[in-house]
Z-matrix of the N, CA and C atoms (Angstrom, degrees):
N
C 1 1.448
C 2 1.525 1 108.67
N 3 1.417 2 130.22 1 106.46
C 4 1.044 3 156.04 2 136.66
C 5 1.782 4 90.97 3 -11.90
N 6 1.739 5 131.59 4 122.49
C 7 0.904 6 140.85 5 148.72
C 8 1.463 7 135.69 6 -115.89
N 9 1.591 8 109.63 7 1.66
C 10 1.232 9 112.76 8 -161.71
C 11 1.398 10 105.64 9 -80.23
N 12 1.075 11 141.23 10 -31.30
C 13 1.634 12 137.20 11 151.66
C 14 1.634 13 133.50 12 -82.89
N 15 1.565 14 103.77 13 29.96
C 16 1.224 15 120.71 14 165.92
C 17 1.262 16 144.53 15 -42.37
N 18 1.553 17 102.61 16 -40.90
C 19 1.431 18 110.43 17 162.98
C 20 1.535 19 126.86 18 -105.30
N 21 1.500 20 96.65 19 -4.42
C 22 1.674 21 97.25 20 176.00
C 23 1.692 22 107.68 21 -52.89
N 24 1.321 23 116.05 22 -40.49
C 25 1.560 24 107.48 23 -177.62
C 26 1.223 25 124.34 24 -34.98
N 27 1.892 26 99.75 25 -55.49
C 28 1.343 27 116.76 26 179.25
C 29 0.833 28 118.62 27 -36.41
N 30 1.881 29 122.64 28 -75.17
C 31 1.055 30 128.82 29 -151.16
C 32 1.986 31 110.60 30 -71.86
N 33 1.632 32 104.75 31 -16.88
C 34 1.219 33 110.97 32 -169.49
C 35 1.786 34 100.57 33 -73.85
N 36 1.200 35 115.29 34 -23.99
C 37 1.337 36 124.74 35 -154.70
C 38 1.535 37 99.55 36 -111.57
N 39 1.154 38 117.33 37 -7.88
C 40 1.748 39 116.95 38 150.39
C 41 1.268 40 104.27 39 -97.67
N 42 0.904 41 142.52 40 -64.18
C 43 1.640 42 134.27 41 179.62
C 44 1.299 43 112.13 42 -27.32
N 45 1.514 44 118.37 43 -51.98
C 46 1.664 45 121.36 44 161.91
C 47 1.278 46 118.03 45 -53.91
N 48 1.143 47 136.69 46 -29.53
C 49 1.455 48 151.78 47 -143.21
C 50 1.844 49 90.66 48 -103.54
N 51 1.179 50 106.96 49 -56.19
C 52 1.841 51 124.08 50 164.54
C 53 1.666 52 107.20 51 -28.09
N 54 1.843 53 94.65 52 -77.97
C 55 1.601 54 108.92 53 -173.04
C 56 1.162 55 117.32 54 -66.73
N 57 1.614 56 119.93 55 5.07
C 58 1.312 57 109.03 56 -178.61
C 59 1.728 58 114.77 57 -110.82
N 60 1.161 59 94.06 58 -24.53
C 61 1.711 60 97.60 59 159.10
C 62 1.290 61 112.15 60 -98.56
N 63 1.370 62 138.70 61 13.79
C 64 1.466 63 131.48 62 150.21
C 65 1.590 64 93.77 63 -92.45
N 66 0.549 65 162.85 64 2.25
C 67 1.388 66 157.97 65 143.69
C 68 1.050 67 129.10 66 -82.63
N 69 1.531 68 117.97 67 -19.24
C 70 1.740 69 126.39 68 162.97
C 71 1.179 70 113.89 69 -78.04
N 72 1.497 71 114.70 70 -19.94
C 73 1.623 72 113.82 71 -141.44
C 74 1.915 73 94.94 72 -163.73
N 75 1.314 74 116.98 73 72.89
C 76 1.332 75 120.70 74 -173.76
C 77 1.856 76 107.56 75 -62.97
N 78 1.225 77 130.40 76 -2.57
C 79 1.206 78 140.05 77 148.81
C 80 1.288 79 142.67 78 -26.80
N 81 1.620 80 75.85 79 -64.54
C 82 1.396 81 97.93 80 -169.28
C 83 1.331 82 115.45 81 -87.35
N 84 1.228 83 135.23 82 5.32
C 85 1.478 84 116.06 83 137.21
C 86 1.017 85 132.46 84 -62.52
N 87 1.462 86 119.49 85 -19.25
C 88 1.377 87 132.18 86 -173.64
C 89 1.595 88 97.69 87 -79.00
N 90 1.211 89 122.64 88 -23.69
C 91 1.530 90 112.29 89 176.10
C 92 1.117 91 124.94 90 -102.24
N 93 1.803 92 103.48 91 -10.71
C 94 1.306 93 85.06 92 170.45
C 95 1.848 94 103.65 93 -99.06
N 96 1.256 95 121.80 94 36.02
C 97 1.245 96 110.27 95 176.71
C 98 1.981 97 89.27 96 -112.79
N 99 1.178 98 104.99 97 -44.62
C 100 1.665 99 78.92 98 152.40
C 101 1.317 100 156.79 99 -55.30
N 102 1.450 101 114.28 100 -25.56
C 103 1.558 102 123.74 101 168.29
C 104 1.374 103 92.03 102 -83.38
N 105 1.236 104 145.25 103 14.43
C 106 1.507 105 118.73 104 166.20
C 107 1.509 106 107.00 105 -105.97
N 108 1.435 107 113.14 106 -4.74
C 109 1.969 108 124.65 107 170.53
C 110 1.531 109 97.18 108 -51.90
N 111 1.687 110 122.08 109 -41.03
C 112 1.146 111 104.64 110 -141.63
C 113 1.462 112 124.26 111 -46.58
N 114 1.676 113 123.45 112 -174.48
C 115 1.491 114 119.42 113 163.50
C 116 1.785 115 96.76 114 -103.18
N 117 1.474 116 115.39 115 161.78
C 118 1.559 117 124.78 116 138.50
C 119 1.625 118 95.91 117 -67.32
N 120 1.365 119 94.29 118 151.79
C 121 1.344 120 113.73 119 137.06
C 122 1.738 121 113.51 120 -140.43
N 123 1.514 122 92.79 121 164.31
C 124 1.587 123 110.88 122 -172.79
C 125 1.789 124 102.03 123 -102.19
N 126 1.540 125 118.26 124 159.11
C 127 1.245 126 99.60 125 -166.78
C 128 1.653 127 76.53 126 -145.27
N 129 1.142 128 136.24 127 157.11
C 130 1.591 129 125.40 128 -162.60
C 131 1.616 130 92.97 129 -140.21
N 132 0.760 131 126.47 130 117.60
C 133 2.187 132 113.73 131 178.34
C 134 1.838 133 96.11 132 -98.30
N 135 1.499 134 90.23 133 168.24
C 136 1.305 135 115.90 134 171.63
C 137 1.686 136 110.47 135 -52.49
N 138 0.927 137 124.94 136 14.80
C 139 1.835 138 120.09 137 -174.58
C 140 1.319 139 75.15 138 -113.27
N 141 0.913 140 122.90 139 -59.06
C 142 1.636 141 124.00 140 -154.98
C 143 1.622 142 121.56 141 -47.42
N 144 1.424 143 87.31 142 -47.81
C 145 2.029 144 106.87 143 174.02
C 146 1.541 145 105.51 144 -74.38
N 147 1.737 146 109.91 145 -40.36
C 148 1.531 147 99.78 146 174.58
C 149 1.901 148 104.89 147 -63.35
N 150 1.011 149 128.07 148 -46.98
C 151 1.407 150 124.80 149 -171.35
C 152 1.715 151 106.29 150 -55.54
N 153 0.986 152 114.38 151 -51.84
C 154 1.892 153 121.99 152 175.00
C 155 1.431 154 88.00 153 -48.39
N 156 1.378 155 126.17 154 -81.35
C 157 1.305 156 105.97 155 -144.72
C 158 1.397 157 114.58 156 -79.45
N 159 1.533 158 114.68 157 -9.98
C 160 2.004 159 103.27 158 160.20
C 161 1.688 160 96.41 159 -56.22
N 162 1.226 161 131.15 160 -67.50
C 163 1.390 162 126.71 161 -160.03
C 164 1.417 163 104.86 162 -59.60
N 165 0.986 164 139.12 163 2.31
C 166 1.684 165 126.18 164 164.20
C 167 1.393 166 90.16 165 -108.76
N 168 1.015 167 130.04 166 -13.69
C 169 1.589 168 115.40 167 -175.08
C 170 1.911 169 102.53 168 -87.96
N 171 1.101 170 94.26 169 -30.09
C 172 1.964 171 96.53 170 168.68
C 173 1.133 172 113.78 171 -85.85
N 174 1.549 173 138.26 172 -9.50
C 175 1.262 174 139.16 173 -178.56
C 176 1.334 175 94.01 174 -82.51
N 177 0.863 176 142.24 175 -4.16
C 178 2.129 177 134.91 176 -113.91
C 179 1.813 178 79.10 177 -142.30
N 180 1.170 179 107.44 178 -35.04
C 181 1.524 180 106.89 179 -138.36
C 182 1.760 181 108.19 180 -104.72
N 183 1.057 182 102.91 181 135.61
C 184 1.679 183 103.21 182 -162.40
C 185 1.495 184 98.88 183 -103.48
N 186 1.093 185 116.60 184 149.79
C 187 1.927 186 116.31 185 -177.51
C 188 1.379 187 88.58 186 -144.76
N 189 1.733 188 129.69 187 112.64
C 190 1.401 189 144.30 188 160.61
C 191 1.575 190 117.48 189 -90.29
N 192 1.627 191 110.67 190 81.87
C 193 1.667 192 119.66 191 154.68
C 194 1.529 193 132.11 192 -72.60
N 195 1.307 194 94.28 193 -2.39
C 196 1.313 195 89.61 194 -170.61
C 197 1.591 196 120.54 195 -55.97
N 198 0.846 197 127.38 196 -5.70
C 199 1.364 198 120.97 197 -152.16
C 200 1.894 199 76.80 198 -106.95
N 201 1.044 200 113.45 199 -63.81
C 202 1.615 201 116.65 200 175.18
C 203 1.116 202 114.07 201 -37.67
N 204 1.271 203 121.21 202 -47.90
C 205 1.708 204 122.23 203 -179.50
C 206 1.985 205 104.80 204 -72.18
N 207 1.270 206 116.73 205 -35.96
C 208 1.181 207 78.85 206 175.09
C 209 1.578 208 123.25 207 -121.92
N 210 1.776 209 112.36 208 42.87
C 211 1.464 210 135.04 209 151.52
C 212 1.559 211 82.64 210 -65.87
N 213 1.442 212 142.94 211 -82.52
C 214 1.332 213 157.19 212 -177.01
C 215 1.531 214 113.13 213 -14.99
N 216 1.134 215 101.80 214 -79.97
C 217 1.595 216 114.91 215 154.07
C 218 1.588 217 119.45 216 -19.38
N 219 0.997 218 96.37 217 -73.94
C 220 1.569 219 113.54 218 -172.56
C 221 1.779 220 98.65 219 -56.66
N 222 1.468 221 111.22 220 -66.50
C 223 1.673 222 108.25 221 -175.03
C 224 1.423 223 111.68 222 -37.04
N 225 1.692 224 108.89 223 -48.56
C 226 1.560 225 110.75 224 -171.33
C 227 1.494 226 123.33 225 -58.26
N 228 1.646 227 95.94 226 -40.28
C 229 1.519 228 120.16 227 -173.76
C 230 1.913 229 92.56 228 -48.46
N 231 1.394 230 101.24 229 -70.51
C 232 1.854 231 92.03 230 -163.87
C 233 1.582 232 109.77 231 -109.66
N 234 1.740 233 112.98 232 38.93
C 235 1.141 234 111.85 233 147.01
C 236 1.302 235 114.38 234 95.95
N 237 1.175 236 106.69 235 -12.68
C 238 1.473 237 104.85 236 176.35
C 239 1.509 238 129.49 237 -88.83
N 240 1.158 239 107.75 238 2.07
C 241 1.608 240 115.33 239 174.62
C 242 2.151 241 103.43 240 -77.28
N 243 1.192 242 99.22 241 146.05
C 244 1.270 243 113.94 242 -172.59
C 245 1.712 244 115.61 243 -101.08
N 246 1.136 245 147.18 244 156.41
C 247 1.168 246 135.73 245 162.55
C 248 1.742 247 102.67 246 -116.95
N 249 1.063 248 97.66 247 138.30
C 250 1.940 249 106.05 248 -176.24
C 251 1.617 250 94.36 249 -113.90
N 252 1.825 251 102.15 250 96.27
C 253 1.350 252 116.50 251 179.22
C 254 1.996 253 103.54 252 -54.47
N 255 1.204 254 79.17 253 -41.30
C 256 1.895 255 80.52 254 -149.36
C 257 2.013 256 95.36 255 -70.17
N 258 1.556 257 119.25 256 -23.43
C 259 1.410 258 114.09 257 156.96
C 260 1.708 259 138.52 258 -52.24
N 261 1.736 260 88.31 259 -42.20
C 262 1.459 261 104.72 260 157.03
C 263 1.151 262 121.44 261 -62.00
N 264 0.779 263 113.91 262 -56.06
C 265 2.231 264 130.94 263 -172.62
C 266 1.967 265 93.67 264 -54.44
N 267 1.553 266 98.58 265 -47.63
C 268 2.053 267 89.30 266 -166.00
C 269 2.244 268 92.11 267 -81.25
N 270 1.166 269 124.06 268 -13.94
C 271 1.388 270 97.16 269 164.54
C 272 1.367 271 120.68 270 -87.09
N 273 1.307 272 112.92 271 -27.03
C 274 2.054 273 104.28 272 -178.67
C 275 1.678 274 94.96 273 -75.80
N 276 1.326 275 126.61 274 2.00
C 277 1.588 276 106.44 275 171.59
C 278 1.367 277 90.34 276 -93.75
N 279 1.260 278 128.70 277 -35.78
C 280 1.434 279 110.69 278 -173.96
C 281 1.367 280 130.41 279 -80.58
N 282 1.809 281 108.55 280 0.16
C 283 1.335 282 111.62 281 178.65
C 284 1.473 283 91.69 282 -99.10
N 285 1.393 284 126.50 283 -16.57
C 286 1.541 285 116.77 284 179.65
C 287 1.635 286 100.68 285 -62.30
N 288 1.381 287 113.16 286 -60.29
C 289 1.771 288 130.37 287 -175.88
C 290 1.431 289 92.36 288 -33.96
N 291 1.527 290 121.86 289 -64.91
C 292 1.569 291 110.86 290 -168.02
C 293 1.730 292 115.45 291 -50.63
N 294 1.205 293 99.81 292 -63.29
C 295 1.343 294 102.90 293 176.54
C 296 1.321 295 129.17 294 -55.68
N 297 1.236 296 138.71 295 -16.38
C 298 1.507 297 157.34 296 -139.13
C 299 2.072 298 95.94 297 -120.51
N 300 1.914 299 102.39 298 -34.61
C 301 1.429 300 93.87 299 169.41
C 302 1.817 301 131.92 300 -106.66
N 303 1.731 302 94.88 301 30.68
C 304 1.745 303 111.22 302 -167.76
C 305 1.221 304 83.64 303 -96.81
């Protein structure tokens, strides 16, 4: 199937569709050159202001690990930090579960 003049139909067959009610109805250009004055408007809801002000409230907000990050550090450095396979293993099933019900 040949597509490269696919939409010429369309547009040829609204353009007709145009001249044929400006020609029934000499008006109605006049209205539709008014519905094109209109404005947008924006309408903002209550999620929206709650979402702004969590994000200034996390910008705002200081979280000190350091001391955790380098207990971490240190375990890895001489070996004594542990990995808990079977802790790992029960969160990637539970990040699969999240994703698996979007």
């Amino acid at each position: 199937m040949d597509i490269k003049n696919l939409n010429s139909g369309l547009v040829n067959s609204r353009l007709n569709e145009s001249s044929q009610t400006t020609a029934k109805n000499p008006n109605a250009a006049n209205n539709s050159k008014a519905s094109d004055t209109t404005t947008d408007q924006v309408t903002l809801t209550s999620v929206s202001s709650q979402v702004k002000n969590l994000e200034e409230k996390a910008a705002s907000s200081t979280v000190d690990n350091q001391e955790k990050i380098n207990a971490l550090k240190a375990a890895i450095q001489d070996g004594s930090y542990q990995v808990d396979a079977q802790s790992v293993a029960n969160k990637l099933i539970q990040t699969e579960v999240l994703f698996a019900t979007r």
